[in-house]
PyMOL Python script that loads the backbone (N, CA, C, O; Angstrom):
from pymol import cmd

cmd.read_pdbstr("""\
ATOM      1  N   UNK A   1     -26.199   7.686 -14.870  1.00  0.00           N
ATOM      2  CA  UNK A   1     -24.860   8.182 -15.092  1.00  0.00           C
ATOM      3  C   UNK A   1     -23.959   7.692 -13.962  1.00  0.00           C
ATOM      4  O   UNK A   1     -24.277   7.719 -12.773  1.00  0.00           O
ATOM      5  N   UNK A   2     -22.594   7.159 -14.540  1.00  0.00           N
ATOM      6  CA  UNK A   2     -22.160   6.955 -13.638  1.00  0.00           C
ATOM      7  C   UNK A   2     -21.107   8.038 -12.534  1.00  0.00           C
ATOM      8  O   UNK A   2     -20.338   8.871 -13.014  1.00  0.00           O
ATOM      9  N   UNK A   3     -21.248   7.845 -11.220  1.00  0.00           N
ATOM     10  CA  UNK A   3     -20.745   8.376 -10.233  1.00  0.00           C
ATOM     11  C   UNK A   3     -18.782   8.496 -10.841  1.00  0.00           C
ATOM     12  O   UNK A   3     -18.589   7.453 -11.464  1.00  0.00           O
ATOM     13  N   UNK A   4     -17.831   9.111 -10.839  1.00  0.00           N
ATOM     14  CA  UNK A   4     -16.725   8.957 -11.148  1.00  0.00           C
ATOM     15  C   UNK A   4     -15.903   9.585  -9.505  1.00  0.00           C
ATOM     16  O   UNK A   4     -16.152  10.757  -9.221  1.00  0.00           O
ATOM     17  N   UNK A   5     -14.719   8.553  -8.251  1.00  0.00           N
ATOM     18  CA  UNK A   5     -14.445   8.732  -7.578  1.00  0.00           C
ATOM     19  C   UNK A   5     -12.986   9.287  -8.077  1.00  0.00           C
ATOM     20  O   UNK A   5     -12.399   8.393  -8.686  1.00  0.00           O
ATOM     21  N   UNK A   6     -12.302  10.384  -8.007  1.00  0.00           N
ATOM     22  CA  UNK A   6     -10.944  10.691  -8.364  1.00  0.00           C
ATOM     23  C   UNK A   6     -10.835  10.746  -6.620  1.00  0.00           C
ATOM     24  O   UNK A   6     -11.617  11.122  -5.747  1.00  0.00           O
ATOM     25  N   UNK A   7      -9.290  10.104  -6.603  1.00  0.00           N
ATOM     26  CA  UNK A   7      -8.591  10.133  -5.508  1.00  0.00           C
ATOM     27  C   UNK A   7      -7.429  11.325  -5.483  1.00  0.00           C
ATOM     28  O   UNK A   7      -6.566  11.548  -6.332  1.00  0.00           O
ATOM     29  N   UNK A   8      -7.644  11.889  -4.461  1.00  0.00           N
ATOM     30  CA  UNK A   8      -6.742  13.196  -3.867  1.00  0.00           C
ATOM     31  C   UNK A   8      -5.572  12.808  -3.471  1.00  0.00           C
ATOM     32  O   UNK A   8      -5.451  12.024  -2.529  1.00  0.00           O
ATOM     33  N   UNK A   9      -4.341  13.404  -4.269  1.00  0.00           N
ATOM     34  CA  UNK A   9      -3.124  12.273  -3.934  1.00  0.00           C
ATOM     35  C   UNK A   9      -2.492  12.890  -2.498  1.00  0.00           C
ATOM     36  O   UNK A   9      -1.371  12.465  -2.219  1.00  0.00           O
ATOM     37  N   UNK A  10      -3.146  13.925  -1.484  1.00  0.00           N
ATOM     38  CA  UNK A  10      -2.578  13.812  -0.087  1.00  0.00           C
ATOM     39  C   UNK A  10      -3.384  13.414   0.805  1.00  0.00           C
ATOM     40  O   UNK A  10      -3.175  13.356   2.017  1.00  0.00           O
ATOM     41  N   UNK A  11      -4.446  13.093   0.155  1.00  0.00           N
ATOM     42  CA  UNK A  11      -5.504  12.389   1.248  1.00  0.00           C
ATOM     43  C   UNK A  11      -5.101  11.259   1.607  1.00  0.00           C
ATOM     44  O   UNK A  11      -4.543  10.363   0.973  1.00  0.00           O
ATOM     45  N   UNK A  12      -5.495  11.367   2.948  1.00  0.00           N
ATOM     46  CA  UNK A  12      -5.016   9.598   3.841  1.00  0.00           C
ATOM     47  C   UNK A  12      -5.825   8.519   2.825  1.00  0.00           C
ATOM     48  O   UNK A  12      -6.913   8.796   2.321  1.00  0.00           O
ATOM     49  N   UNK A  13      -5.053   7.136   2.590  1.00  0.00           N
ATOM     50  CA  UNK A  13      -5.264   6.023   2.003  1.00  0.00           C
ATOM     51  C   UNK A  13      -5.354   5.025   3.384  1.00  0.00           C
ATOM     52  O   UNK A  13      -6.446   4.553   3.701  1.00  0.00           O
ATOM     53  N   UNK A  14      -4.467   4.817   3.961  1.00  0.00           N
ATOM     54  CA  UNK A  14      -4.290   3.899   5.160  1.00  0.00           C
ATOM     55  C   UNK A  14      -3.923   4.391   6.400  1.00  0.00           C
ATOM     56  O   UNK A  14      -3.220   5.401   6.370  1.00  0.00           O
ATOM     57  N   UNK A  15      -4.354   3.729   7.992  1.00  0.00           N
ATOM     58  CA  UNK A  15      -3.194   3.923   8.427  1.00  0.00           C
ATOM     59  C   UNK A  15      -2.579   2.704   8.952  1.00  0.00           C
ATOM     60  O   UNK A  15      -3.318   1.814   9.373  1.00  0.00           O
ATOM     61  N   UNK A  16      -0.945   2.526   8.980  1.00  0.00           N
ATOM     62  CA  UNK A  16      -0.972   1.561   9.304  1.00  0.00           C
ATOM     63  C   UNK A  16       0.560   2.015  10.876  1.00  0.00           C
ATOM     64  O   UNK A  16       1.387   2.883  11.156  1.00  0.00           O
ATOM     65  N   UNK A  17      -0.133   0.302  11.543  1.00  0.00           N
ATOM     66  CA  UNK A  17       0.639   1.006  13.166  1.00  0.00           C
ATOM     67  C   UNK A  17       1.908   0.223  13.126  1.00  0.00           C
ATOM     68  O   UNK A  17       2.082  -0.910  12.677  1.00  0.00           O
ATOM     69  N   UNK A  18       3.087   1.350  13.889  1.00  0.00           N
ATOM     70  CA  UNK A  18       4.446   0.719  13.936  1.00  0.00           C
ATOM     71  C   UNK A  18       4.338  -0.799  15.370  1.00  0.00           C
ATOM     72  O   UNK A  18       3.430  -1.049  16.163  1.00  0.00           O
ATOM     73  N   UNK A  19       5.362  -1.325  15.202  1.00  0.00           N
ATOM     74  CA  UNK A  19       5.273  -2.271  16.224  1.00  0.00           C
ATOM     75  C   UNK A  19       5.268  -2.553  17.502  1.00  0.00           C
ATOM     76  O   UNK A  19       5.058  -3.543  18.203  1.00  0.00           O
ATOM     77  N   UNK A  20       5.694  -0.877  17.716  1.00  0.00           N
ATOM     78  CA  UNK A  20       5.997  -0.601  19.330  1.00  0.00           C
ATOM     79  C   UNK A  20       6.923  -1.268  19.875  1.00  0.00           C
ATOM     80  O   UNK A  20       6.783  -1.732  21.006  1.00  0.00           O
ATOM     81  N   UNK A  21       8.414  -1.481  18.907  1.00  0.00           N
ATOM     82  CA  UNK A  21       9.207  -2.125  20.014  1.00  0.00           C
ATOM     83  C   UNK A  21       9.896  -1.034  21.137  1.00  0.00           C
ATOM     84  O   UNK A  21      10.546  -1.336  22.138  1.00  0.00           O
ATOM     85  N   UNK A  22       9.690  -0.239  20.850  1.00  0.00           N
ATOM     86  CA  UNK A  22      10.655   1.122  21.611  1.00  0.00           C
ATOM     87  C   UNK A  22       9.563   1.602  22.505  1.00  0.00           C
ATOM     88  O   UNK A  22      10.058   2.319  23.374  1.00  0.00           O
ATOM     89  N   UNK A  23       8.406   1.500  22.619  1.00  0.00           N
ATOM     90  CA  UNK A  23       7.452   1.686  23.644  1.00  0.00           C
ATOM     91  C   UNK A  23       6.198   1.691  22.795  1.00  0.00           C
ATOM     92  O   UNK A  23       6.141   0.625  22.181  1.00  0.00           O
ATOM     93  N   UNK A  24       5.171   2.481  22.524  1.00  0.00           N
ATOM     94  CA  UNK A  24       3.655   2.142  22.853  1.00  0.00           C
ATOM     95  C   UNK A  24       3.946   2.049  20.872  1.00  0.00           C
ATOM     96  O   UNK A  24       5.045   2.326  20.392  1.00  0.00           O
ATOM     97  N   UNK A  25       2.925   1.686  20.137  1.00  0.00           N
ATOM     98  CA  UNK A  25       2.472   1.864  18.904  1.00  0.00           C
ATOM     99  C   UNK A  25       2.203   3.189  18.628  1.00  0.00           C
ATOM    100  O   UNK A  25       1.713   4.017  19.397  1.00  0.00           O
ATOM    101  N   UNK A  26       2.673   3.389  17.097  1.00  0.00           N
ATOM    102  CA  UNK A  26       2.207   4.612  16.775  1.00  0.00           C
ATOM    103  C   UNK A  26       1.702   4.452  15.289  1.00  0.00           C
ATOM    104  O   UNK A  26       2.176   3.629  14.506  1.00  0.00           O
ATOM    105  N   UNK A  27       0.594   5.412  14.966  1.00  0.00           N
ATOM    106  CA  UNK A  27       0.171   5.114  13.939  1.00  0.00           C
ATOM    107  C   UNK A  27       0.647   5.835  13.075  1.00  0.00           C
ATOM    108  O   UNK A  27       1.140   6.880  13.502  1.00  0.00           O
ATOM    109  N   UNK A  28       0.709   5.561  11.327  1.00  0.00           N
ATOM    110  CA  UNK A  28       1.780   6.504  10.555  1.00  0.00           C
ATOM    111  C   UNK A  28       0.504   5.964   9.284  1.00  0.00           C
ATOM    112  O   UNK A  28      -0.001   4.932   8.844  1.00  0.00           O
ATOM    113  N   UNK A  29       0.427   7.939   9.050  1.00  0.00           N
ATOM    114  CA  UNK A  29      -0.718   8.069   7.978  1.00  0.00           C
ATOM    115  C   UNK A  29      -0.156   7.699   6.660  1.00  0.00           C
ATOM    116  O   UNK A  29       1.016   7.398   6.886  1.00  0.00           O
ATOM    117  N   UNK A  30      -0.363   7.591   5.603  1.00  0.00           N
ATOM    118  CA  UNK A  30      -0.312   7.137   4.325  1.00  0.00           C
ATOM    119  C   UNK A  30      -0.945   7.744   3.370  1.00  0.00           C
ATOM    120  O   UNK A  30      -2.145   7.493   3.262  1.00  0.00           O
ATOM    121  N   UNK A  31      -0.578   8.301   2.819  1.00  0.00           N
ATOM    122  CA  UNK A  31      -1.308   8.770   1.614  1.00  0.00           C
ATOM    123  C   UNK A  31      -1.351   8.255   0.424  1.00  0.00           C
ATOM    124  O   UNK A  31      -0.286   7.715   0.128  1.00  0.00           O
ATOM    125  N   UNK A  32      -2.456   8.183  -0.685  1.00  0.00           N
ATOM    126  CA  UNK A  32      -2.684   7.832  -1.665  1.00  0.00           C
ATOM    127  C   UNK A  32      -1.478   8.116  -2.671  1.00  0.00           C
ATOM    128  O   UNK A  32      -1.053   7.259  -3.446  1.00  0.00           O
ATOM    129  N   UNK A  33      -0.945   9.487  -2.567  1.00  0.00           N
ATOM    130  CA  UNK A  33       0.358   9.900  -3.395  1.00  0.00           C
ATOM    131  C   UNK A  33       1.430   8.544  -2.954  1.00  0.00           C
ATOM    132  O   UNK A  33       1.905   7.753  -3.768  1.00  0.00           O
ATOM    133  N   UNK A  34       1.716   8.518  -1.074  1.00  0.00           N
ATOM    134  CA  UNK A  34       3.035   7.682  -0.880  1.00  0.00           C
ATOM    135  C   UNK A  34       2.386   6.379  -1.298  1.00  0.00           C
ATOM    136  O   UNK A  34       3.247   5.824  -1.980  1.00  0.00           O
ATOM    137  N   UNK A  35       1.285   5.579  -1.244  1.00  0.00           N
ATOM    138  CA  UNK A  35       1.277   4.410  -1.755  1.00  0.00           C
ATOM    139  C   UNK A  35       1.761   4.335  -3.182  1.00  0.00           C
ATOM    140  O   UNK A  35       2.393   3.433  -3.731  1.00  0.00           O
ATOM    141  N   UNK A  36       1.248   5.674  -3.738  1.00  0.00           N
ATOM    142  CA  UNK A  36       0.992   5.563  -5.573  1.00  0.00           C
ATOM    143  C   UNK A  36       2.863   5.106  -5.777  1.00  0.00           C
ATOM    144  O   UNK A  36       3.442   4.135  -6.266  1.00  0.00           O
ATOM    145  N   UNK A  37       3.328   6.423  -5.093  1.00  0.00           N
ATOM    146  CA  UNK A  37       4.769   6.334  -5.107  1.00  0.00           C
ATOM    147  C   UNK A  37       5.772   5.171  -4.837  1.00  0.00           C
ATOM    148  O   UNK A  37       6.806   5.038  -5.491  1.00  0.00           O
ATOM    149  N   UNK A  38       5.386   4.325  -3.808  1.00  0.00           N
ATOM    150  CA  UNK A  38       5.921   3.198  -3.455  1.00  0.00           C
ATOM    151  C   UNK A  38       5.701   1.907  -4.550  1.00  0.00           C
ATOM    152  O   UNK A  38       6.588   1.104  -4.840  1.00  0.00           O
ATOM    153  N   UNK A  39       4.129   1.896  -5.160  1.00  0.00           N
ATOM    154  CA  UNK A  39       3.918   0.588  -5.563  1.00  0.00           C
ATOM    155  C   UNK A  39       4.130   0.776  -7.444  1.00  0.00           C
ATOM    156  O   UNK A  39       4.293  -0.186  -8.195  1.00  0.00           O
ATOM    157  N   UNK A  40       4.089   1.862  -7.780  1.00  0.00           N
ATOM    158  CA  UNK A  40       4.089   2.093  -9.110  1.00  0.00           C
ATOM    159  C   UNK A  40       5.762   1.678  -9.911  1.00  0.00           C
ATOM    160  O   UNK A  40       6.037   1.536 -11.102  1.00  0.00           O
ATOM    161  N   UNK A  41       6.586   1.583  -8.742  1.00  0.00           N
ATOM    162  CA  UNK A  41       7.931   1.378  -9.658  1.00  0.00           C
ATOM    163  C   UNK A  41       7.754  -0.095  -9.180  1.00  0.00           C
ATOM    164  O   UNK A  41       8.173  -0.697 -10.169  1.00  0.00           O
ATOM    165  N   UNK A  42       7.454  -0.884  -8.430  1.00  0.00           N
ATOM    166  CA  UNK A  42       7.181  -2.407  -7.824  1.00  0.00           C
ATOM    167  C   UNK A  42       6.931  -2.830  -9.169  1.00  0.00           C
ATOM    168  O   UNK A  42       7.639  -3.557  -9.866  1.00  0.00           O
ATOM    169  N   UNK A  43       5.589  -2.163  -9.513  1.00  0.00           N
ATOM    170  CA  UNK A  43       5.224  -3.038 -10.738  1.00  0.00           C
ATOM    171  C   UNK A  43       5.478  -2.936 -12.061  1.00  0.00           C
ATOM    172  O   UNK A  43       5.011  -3.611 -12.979  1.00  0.00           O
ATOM    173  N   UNK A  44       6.539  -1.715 -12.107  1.00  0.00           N
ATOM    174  CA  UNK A  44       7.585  -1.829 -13.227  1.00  0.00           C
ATOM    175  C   UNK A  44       8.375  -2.883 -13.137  1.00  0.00           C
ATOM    176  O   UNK A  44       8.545  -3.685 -14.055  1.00  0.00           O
ATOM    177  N   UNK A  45       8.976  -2.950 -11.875  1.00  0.00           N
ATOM    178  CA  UNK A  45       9.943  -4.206 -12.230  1.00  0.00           C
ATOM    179  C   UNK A  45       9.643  -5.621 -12.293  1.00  0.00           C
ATOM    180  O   UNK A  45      10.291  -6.468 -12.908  1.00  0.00           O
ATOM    181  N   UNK A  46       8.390  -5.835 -11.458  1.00  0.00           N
ATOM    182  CA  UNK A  46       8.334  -6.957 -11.142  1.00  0.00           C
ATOM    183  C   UNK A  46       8.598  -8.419 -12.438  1.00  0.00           C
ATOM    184  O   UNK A  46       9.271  -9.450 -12.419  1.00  0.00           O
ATOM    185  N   UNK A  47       7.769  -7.851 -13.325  1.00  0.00           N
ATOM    186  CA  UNK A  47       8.055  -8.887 -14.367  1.00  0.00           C
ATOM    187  C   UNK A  47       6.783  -9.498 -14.767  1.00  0.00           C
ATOM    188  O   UNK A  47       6.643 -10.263 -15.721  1.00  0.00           O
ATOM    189  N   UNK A  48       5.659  -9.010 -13.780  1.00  0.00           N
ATOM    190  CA  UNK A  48       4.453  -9.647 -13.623  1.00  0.00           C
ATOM    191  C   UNK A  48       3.364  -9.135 -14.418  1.00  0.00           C
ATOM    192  O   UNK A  48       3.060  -7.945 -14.333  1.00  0.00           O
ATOM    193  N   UNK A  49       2.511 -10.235 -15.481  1.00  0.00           N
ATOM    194  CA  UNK A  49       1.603  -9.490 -16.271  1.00  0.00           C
ATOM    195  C   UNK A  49       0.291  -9.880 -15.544  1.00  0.00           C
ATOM    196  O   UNK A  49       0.492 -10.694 -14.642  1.00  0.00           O
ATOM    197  N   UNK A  50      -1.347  -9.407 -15.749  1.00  0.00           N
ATOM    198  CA  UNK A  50      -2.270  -9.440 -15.412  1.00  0.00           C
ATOM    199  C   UNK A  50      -2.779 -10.905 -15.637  1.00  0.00           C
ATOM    200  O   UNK A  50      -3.996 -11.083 -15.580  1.00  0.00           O
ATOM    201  N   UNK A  51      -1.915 -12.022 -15.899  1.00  0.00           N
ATOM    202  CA  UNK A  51      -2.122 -13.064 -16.666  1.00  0.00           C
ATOM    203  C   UNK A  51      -1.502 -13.639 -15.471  1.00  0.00           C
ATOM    204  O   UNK A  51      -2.009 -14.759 -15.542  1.00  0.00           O
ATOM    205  N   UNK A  52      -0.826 -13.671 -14.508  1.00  0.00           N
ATOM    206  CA  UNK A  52       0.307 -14.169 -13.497  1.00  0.00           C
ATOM    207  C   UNK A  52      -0.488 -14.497 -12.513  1.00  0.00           C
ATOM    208  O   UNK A  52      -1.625 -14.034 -12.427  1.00  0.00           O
ATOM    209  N   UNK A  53       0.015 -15.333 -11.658  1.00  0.00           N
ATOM    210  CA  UNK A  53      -0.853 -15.760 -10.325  1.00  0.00           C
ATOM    211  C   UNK A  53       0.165 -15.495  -9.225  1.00  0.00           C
ATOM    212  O   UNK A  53       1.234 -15.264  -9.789  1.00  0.00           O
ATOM    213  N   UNK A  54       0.290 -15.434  -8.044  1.00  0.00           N
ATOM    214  CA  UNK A  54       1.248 -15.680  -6.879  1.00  0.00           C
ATOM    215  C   UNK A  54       0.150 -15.789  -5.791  1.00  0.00           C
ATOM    216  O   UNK A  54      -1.064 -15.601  -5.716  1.00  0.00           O
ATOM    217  N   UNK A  55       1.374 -16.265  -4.816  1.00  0.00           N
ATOM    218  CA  UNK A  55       0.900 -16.151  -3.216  1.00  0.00           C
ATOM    219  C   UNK A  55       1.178 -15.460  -2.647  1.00  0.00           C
ATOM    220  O   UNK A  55       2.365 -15.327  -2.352  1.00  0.00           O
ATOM    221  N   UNK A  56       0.487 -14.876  -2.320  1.00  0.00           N
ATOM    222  CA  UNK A  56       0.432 -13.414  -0.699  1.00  0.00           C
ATOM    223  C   UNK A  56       1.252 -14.580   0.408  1.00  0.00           C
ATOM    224  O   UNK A  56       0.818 -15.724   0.542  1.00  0.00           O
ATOM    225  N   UNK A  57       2.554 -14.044   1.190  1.00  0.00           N
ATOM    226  CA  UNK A  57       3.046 -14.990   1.816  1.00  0.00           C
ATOM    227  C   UNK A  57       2.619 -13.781   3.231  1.00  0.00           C
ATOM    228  O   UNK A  57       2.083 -14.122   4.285  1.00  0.00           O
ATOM    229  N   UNK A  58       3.069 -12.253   2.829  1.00  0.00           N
ATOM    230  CA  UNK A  58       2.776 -11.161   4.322  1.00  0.00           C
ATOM    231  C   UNK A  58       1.312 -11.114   4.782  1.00  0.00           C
ATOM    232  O   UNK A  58       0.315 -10.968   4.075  1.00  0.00           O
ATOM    233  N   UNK A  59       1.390 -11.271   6.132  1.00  0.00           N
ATOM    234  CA  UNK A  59       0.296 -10.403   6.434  1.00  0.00           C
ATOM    235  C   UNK A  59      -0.271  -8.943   6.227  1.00  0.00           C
ATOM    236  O   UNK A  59       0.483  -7.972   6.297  1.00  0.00           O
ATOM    237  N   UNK A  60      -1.510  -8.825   5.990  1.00  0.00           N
ATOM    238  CA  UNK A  60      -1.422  -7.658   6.079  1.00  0.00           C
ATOM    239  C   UNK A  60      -1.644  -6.505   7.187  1.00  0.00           C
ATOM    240  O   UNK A  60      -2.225  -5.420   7.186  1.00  0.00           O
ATOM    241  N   UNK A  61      -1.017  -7.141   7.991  1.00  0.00           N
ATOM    242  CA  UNK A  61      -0.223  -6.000   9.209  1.00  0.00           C
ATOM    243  C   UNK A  61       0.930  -5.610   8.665  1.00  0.00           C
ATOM    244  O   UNK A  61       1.598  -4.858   9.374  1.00  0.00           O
ATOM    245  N   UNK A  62       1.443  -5.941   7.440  1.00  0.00           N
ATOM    246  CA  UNK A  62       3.133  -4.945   6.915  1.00  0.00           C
ATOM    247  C   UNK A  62       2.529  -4.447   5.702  1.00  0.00           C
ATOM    248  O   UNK A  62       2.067  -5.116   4.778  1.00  0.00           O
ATOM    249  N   UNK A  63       2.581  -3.346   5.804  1.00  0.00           N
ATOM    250  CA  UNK A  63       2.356  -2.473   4.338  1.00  0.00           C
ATOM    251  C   UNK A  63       3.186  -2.985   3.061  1.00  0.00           C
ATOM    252  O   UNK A  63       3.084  -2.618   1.890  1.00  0.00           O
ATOM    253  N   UNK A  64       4.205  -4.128   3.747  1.00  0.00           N
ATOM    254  CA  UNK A  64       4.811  -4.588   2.251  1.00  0.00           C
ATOM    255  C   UNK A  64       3.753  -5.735   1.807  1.00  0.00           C
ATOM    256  O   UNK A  64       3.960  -6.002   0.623  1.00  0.00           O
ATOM    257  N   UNK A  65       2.978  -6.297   2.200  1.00  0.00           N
ATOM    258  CA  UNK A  65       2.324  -6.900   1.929  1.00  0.00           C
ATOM    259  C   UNK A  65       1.268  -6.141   0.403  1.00  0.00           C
ATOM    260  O   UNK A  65       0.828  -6.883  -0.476  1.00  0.00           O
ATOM    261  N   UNK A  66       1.057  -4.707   0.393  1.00  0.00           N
ATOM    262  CA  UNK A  66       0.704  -4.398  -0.389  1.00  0.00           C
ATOM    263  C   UNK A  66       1.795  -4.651  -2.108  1.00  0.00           C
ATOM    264  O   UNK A  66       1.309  -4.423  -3.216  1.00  0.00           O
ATOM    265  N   UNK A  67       2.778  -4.984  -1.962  1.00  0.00           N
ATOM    266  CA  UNK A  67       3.708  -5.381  -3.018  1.00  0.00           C
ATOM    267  C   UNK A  67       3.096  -6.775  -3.852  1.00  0.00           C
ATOM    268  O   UNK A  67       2.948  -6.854  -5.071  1.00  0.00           O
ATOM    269  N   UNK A  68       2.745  -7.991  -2.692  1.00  0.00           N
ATOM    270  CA  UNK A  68       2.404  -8.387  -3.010  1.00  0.00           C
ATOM    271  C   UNK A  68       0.490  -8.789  -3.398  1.00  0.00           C
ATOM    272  O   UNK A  68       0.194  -9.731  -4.134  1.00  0.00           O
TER     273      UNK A  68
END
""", "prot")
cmd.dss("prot")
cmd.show_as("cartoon", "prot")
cmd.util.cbc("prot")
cmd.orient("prot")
């Protein structure tokens, strides 16, 4: 049988760290809800079907990189 993982939408997903231009780095939690929230209208608009190819141009040190 298979195992089924449901994700908790305030549980941490990532963390990812600011750049520290104002002094030291800080890290800023993420949750599965704010990703869901951020990337789910992305891929309304984008235009892009499962059939599409692109290039990742961000690193992924920028959470926008998850867009692409």
């Amino acid at each position: 049988m298979k195992q089924i993982n449901l994700l908790i939408p305030m549980k941490l997903a990532y963390i990812i760290y600011t750049s520290g231009c104002t002094g030291n780095q800080k890290g800023v939690e993420v949750t599965h809800r704010g990703l869901t929230n951020f990337l789910c209208p992305m891929d309304e608009k984008s235009g892009f079907t499962n059939q599409d190819r692109i290039l990742s141009l961000t690193t992924i040190c920028f959470d926008i990189s998850g867009v692409e």
